[in-house]
TIMIKOL-284917 format. One record per residue: residue number from 1; residue in one letter; x, y, z of N, C-alpha, C in turn. Coordinates in nm, 2 decimals, always signed. Example, Ala and Ser with C-alpha at 12.3 -4.5 7.8 and 13.67 -1.06 7.14 Angstrom:
BEGIN
- torlo,drendren,neast,nnorth,nup,caeast,canorth,caup,ceast,cnorth,cup
- 1,a,+1.32,-0.57,+0.78,+1.23,-0.45,+0.78,+1.32,-0.33,+0.78;
- 2,s,+1.28,-0.22,+0.71,+1.37,-0.11,+0.71,+1.29,+0.00,+0.79;
This chain:
BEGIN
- torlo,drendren,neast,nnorth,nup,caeast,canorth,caup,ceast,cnorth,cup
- 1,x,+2.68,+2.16,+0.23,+2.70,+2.05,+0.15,+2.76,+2.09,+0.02;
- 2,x,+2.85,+2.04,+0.00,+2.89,+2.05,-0.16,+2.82,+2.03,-0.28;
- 3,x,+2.77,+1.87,-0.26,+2.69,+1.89,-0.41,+2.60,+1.80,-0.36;
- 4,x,+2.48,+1.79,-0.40,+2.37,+1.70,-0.40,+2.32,+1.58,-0.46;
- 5,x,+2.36,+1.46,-0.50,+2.34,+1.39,-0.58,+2.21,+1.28,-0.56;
- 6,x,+2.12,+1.32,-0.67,+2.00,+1.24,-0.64,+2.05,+1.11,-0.73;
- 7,x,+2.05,+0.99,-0.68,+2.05,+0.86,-0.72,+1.92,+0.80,-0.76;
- 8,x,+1.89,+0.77,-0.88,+1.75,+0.75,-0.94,+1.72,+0.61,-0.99;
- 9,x,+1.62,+0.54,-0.97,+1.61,+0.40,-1.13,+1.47,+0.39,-1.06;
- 10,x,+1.44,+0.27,-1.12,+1.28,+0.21,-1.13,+1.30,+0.12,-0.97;
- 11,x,+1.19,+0.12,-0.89,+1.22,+0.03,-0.78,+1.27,-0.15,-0.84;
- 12,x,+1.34,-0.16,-0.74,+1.36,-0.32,-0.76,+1.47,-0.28,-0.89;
- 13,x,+1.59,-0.16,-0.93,+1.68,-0.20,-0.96,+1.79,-0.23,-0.90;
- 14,x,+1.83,-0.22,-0.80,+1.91,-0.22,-0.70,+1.99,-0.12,-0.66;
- 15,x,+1.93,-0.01,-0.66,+1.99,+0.11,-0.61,+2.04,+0.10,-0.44;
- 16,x,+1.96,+0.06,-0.38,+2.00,+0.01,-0.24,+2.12,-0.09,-0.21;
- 17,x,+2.13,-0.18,-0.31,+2.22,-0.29,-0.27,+2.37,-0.22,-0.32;
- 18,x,+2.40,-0.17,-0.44,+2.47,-0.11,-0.52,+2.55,+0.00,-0.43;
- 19,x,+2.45,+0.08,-0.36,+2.48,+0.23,-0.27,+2.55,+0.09,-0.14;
- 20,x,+2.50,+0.05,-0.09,+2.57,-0.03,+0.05,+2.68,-0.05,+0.01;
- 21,x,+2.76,-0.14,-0.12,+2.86,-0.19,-0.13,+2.93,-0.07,-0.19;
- 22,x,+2.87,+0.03,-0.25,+2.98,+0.19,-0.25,+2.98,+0.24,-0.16;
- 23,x,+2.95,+0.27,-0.03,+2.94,+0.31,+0.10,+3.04,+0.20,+0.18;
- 24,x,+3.06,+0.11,+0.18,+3.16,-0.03,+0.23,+3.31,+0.01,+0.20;
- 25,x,+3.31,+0.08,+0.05,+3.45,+0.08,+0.02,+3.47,+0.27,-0.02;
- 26,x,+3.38,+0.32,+0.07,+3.41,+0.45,+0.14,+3.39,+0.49,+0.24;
- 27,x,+3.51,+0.47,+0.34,+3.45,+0.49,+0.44,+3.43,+0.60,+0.55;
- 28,x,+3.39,+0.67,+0.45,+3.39,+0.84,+0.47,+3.24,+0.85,+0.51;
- 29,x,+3.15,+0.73,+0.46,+3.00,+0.77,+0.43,+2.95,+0.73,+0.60;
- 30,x,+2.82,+0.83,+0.58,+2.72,+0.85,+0.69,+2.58,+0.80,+0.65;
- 31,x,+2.49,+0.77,+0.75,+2.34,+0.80,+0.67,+2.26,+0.63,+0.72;
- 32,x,+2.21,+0.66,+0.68,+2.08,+0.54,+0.65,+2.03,+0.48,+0.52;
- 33,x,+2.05,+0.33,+0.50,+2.03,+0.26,+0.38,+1.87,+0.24,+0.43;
- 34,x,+1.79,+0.19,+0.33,+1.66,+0.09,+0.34,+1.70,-0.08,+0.25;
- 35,x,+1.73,-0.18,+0.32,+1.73,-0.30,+0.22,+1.63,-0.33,+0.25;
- 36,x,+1.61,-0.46,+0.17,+1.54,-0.55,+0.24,+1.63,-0.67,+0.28;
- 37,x,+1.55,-0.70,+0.42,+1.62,-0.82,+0.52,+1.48,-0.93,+0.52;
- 38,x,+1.49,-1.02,+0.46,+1.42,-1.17,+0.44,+1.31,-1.10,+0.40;
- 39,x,+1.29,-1.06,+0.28,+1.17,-0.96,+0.21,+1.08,-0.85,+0.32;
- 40,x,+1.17,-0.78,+0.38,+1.05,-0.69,+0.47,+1.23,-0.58,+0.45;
- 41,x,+1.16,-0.47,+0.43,+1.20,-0.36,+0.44,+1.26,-0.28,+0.56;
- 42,x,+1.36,-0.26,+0.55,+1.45,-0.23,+0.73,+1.57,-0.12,+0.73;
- 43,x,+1.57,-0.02,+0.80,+1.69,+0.10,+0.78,+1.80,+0.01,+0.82;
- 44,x,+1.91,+0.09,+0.79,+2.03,+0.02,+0.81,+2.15,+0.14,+0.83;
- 45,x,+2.16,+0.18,+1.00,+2.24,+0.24,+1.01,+2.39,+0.24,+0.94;
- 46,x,+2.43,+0.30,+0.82,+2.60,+0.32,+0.83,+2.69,+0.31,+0.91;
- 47,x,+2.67,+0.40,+1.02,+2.78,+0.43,+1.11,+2.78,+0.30,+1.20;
- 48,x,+2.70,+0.27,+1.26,+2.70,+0.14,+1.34,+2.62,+0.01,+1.31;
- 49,x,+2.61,+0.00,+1.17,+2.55,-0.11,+1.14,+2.42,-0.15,+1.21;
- 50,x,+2.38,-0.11,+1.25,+2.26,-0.15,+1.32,+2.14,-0.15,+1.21;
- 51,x,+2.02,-0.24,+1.26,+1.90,-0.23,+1.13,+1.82,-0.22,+1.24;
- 52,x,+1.70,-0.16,+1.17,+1.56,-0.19,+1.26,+1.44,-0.17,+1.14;
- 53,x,+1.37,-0.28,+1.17,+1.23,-0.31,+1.09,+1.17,-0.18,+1.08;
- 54,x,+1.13,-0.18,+0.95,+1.02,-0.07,+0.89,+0.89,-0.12,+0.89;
- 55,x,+0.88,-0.23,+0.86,+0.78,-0.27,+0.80,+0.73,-0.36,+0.95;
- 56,x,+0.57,-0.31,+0.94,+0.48,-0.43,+1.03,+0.43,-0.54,+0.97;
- 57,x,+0.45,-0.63,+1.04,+0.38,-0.76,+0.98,+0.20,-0.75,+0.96;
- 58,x,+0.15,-0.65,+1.08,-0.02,-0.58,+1.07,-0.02,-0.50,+1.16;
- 59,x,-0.18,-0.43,+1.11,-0.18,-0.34,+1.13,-0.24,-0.33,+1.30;
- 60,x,-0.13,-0.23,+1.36,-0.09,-0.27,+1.50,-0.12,-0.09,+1.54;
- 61,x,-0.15,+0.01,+1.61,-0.17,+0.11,+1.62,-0.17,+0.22,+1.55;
- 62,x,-0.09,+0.30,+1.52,-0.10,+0.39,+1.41,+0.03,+0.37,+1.31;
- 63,x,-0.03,+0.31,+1.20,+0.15,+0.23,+1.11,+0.09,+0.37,+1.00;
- 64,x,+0.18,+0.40,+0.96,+0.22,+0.49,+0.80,+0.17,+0.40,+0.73;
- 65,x,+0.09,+0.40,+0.63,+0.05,+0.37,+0.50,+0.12,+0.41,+0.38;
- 66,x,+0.16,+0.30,+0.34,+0.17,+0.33,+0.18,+0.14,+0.25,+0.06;
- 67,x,+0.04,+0.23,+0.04,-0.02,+0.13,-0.12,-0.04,+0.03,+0.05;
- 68,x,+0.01,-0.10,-0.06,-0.02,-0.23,+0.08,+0.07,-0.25,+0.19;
- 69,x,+0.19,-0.11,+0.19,+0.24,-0.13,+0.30,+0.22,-0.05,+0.42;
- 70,x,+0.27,-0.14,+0.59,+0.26,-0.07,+0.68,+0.36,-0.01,+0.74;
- 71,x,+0.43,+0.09,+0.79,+0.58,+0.06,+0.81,+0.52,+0.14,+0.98;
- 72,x,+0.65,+0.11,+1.05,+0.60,+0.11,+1.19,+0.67,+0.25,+1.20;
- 73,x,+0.56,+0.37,+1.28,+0.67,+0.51,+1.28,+0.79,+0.54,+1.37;
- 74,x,+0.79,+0.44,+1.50,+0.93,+0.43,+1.56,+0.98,+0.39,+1.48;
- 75,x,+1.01,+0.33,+1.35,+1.11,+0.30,+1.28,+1.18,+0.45,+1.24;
- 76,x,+1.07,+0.52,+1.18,+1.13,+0.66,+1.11,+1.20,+0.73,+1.25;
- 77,x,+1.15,+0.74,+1.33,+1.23,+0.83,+1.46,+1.35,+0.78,+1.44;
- 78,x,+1.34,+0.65,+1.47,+1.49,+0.59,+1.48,+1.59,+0.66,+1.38;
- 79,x,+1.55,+0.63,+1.25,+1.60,+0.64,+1.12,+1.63,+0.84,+1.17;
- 80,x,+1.55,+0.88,+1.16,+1.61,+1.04,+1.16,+1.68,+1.08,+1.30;
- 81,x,+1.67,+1.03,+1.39,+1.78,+1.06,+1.49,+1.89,+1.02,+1.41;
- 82,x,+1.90,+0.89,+1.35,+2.07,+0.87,+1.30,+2.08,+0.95,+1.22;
- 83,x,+2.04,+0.99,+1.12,+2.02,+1.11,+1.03,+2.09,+1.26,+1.10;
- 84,x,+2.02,+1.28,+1.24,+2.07,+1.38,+1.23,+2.19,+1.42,+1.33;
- 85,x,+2.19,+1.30,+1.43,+2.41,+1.28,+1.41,+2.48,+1.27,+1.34;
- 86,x,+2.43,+1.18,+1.25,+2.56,+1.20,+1.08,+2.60,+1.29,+1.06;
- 87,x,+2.51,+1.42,+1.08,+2.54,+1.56,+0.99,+2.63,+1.60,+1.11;
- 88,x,+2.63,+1.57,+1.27,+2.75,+1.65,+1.37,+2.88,+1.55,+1.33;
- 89,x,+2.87,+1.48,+1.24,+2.99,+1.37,+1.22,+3.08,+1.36,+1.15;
- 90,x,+3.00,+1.51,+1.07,+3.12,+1.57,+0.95,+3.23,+1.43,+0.87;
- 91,x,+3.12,+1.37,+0.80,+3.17,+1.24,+0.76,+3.19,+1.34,+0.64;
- 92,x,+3.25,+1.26,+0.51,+3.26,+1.31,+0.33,+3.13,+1.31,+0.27;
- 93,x,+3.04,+1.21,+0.30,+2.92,+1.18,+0.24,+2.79,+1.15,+0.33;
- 94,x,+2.70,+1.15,+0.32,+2.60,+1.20,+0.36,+2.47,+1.11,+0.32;
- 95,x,+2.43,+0.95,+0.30,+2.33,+0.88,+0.27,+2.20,+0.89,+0.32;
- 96,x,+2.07,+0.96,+0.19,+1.95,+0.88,+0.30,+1.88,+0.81,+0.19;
- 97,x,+1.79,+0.69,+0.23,+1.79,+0.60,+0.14,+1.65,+0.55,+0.18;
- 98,x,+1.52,+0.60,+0.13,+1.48,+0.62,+0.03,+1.37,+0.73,+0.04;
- 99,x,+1.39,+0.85,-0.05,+1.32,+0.97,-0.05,+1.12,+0.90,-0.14;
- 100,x,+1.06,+0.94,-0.09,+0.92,+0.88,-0.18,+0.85,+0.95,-0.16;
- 101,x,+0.74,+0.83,-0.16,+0.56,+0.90,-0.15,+0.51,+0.97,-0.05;
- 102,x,+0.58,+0.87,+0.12,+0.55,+0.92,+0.23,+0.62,+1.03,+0.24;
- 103,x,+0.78,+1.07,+0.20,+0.84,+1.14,+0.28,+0.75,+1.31,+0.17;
- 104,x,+0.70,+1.28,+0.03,+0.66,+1.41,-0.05,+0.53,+1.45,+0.04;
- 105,x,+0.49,+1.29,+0.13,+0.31,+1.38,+0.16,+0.35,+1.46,+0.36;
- 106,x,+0.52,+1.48,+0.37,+0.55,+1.55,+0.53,+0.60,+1.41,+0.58;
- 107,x,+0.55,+1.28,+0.61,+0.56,+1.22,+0.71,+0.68,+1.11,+0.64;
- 108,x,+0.74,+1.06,+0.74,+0.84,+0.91,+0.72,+0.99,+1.02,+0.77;
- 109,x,+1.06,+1.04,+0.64,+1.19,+1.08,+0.69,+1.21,+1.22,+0.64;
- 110,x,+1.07,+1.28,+0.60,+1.08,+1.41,+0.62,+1.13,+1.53,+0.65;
- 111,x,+1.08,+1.54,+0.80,+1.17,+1.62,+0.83,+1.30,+1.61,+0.91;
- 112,x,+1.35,+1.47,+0.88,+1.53,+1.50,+0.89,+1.60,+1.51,+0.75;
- 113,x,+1.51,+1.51,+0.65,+1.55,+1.55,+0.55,+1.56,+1.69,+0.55;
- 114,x,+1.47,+1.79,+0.56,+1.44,+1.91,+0.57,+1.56,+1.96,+0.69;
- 115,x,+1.57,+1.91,+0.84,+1.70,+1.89,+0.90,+1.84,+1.93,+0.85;
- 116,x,+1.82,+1.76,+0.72,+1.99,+1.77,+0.67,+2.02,+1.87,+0.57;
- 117,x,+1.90,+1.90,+0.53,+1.92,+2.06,+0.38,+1.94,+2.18,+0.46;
- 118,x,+1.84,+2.23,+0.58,+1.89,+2.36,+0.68,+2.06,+2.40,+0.69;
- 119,x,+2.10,+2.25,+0.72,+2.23,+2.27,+0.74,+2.35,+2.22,+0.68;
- 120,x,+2.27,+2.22,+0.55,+2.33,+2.21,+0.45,+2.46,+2.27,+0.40;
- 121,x,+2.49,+2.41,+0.43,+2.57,+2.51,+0.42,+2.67,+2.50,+0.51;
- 122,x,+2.64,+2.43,+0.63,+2.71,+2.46,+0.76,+2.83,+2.30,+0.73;
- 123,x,+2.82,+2.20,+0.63,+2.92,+2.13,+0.63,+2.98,+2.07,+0.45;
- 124,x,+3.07,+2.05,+0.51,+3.15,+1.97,+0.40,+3.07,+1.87,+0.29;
- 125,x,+3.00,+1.77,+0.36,+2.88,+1.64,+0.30,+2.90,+1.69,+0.14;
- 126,x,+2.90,+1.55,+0.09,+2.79,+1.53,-0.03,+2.71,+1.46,+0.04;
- 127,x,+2.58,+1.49,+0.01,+2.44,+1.45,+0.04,+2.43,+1.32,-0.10;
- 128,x,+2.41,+1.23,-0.08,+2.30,+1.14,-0.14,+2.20,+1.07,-0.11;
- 129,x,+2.09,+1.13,-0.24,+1.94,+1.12,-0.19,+1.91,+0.96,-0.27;
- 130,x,+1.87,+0.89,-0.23,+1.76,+0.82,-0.33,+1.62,+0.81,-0.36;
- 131,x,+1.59,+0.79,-0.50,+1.48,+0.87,-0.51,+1.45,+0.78,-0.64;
- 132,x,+1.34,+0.73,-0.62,+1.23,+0.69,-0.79,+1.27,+0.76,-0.89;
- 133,x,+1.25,+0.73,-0.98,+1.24,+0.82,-1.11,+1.10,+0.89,-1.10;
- 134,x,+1.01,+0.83,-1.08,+0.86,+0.89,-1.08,+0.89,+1.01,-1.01;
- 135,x,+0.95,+1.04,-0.89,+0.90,+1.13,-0.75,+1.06,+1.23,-0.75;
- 136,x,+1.11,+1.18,-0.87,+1.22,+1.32,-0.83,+1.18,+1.46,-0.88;
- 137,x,+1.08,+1.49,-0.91,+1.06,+1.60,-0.95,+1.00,+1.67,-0.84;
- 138,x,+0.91,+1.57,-0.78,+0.87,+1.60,-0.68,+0.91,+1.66,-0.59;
- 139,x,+1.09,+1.53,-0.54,+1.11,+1.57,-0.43,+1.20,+1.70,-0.44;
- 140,x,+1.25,+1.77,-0.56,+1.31,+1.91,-0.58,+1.22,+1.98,-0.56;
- 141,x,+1.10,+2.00,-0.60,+1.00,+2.10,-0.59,+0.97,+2.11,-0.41;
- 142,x,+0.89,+2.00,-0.36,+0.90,+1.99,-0.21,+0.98,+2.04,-0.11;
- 143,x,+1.10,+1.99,-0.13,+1.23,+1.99,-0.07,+1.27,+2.13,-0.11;
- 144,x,+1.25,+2.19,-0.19,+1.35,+2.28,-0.27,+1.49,+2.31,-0.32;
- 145,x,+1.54,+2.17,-0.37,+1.68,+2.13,-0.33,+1.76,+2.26,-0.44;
- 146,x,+1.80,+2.28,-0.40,+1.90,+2.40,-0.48,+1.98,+2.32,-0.59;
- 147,x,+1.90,+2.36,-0.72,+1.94,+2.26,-0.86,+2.12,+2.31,-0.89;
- 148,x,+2.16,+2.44,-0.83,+2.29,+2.47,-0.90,+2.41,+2.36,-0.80;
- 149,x,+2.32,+2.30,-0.73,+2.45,+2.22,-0.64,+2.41,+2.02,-0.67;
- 150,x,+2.33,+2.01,-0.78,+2.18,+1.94,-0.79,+2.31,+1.84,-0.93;
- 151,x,+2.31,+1.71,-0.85,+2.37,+1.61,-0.97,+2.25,+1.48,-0.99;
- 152,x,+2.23,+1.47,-1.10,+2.10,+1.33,-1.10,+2.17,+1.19,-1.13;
- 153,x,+2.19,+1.12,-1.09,+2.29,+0.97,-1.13,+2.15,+0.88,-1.09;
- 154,x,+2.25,+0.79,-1.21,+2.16,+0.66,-1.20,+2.32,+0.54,-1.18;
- 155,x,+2.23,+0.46,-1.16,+2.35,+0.30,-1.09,+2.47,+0.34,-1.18;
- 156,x,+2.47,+0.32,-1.30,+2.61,+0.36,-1.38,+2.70,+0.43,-1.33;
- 157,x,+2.62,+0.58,-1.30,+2.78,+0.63,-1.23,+2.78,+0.68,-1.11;
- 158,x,+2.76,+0.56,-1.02,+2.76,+0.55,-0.86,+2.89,+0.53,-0.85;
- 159,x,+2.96,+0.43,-0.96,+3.17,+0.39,-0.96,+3.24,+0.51,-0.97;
- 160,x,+3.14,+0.64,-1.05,+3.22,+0.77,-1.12,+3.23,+0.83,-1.02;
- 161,x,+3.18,+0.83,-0.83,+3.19,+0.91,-0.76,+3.26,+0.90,-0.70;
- 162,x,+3.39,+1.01,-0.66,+3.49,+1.03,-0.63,+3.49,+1.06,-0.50;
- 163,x,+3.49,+0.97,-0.40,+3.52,+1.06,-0.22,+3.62,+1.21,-0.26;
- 164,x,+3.73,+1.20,-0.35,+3.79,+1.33,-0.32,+3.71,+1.47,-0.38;
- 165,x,+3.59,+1.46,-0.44,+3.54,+1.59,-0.51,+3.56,+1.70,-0.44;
């Protein structure tokens, strides 16, 4: 990977909606969005558009916890198999969308994160992570994201990023 750029704000600024329509008019990019679809939280393949619910309506077998949410864990499978085609797809860019609470305590999209850093070396990508402001510190420490390749952006200069870097 070339350079790593963590995309940061407060939840609910629209880092997600912002990243989809910079991803639309590049169409270099790979990865997995999180929106929300009719208020419930849902990945959103890149490459083939496809969505699949995160979020359970209740608590139905073993759901992921987080605060008052349940999200269902075949969603995350889902989510990191596309994750880890992207990376044989040798696209320009490289989206995962949204690094947190669950993925700092191992579980959710973990380890295809850990996945897309291994082989990090092995491609072209810019990697873009999204990440709280609260939990970026976190997720460099965790992750061990190698800070000399390490860019921190906020919404403002998502326009400044250039497909040709």
């Amino acid at each position: 990977m070339r350079t790593i750029y963590i995309l940061t704000g407060p939840a609910g600024s629209g880092k997600t909606t912002n990243l989809k329509f910079w991803c639309e008019r590049h169409a270099e990019s790979s990865g997995i969005l999180s929106p929300l679809i009719k208020e419930k939280r849902h990945f959103y393949d890149l490459l083939s558009k496809e969505t699949y619910a995160m979020e359970l309506p209740e608590e139905t077998g073993k759901p992921l916890r987080v605060g008052k949410y349940l999200f269902d864990p075949a969603s995350f499978e889902w989510a990191s198999r596309k994750l880890k085609d992207a990376v044989t797809q040798q696209r320009q860019w490289l989206v995962i969308d949204e690094i947190g609470p669950l993925e700092l305590s191992g579980e959710g999209l973990a380890p295809a994160l850990e996945y897309v850093l291994s082989r990090s070396m092995k491609t072209d990508a810019h990697l873009i992570l999204v990440v709280r402001e609260q939990c970026v510190e976190d997720v460099l420490n965790r992750f061990e994201i190698d800070t000399e390749r390490l860019k921190i952006i906020t919404l403002s200069d998502l326009k400044y990023l250039d497909p040709g870097l």
